[in-house]
C-alpha positions in Angstrom: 0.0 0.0 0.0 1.3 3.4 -0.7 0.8 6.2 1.6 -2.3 7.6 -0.6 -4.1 3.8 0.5 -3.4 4.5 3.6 -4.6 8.0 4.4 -8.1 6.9 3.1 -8.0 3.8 5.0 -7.5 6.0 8.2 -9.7 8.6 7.2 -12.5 5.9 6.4 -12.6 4.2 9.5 -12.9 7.8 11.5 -15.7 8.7 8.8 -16.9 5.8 10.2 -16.4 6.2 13.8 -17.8 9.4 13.7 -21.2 7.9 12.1 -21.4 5.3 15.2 -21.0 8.2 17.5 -23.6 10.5 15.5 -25.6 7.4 15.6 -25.5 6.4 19.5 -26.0 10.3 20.3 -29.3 10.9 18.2 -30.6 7.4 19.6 -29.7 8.6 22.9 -31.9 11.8 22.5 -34.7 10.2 21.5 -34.6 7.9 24.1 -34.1 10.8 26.6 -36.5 13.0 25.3 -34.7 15.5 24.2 -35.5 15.5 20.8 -38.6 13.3 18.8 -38.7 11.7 16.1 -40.2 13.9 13.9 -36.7 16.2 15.2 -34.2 13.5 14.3 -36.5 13.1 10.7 -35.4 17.0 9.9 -32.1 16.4 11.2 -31.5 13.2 9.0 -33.0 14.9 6.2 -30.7 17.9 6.2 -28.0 16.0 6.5 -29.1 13.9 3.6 -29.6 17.1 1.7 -26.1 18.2 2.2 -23.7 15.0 1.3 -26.3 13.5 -1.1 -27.4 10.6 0.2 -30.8 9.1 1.1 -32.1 10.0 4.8 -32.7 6.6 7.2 -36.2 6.8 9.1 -35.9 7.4 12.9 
């Protein structure tokens, strides 16, 4: 592997990481009651929006 490989190996698992940890925060939330689901809907879809990808259902 050249140095290139491994960059986006590195940057792909904190992409990644980063994900889990959005992931277990907005569940928490919810759970909570901090924020609904219709919340974490608008959140997830302006996120969507942004990077171009299709929102997940809360």
């Amino acid at each position: 592997m050249n140095m290139d490989s491994n960059d986006t190996l590195s940057e792909r698992a904190e992409l990644h990481f980063l994900a889990a940890l959005v992931d277990e925060l907005m569940r928490k939330l919810l759970i909570a009651g901090v924020l609904s689901q219709a919340q974490l809907n608008e959140i997830e879809q302006a996120v969507s929006q942004r990077v171009g990808h299709v929102p997940r259902a809360w």
